[in-house]
N, C-alpha and C positions, 0 to 999 in steps of 0.2 A: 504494500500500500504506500501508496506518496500522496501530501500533501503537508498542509502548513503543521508550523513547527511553531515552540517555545524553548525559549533558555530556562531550564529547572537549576537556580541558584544549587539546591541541594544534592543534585545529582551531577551538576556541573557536565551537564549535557542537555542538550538539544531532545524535545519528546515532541512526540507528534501531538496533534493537537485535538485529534477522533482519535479513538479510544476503539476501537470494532472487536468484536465476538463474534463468533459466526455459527452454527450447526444446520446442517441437510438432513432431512428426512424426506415424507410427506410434502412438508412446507420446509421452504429456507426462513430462518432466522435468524436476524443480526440485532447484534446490542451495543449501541454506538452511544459514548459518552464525550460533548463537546465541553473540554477543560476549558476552551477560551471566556475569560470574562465579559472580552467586548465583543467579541467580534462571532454573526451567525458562520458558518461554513456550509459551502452549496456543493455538494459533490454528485457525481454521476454514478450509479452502481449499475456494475454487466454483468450480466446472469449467462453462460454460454454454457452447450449439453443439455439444458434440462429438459429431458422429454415426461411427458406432455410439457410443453411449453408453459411458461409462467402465463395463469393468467386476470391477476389482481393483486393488488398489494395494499396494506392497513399497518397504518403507523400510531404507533402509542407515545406521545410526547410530556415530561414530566420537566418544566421550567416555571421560572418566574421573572420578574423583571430586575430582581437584585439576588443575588446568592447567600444572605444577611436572611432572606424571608423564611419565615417557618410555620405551620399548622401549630395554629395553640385549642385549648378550649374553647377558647369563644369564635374562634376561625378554623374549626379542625377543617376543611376545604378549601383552604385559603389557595395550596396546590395540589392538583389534582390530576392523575393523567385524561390526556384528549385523545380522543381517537376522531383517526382524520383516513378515509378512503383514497388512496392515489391513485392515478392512470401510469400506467406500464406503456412505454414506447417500444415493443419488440422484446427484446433482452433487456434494455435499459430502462432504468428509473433513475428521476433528476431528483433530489431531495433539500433541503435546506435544514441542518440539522440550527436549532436556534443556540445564541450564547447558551453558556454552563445550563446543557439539557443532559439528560437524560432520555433516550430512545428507543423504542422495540419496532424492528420492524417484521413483518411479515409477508414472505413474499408467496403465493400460494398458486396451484397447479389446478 
C-alpha cells in the first residue's frame, strides 16, 4: 500500500497515514483507521479475481469533528457509526476515509 505518511516523533519514523486490515471470504473486509488529524484521505480501492464479481459495497464510519469528543451520559450518541451504501465502478471503489475515523468497509459479491 502507498500513500500519505506522518513523522511518528516516537518511532522516529515515517507511518503511513491509513491504517488497512483486510480479510476475504464470502464478503471482503477492510478496517481502515485515518490517524490524520486534519486532513480526510480519498483513496481508490481495486478488487481484481473476484468471481462473482463485486457487486455492492457498505461503509460503516465512526468520526467526529475533534478527537477530544467522547459519548458521556447525557450524550451517550454523541458518536455513533453511519452507515453509508456506495457504488462500485467495476473492480474499483473511490472512498474518502474522513480525518481521525474509524472505518469498516464491506465489499460484497
Amino acid at each position: 500500500m502507498t500513500g500519505p505518511t506522518f513523522r511518528s516523533l516516537k518511532f522516529n519514523a515515517d507511518l503511513p497515514v491509513l491504517d488497512v486490515t483486510a480479510s476475504a471470504g464470502p464478503d471482503i473486509y477492510l478496517w481502515v483507521i485515518n490517524r490524520s488529524e486534519q486532513d480526510a484521505v480519498e483513496t481508490e480501492i481495486t478488487v481484481t479475481g473476484s468471481e462473482p464479481k463485486l457487486q455492492r459495497a457498505t461503509a460503516w464510519t465512526l468520526t467526529a469533528q475533534s478527537s477530544l469528543v467522547a459519548n458521556d451520559f447525557e450524550r451517550p450518541d454523541r458518536i455513533a457509526p453511519q452507515q453509508t451504501n456506495l457504488a462500485l465502478s467495476g473492480e474499483r471503489l473511490t472512498y474518502r476515509f474522513p480525518k481521525h475515523s474509524v472505518v469498516v468497509l464491506r465489499l460484497s459479491r
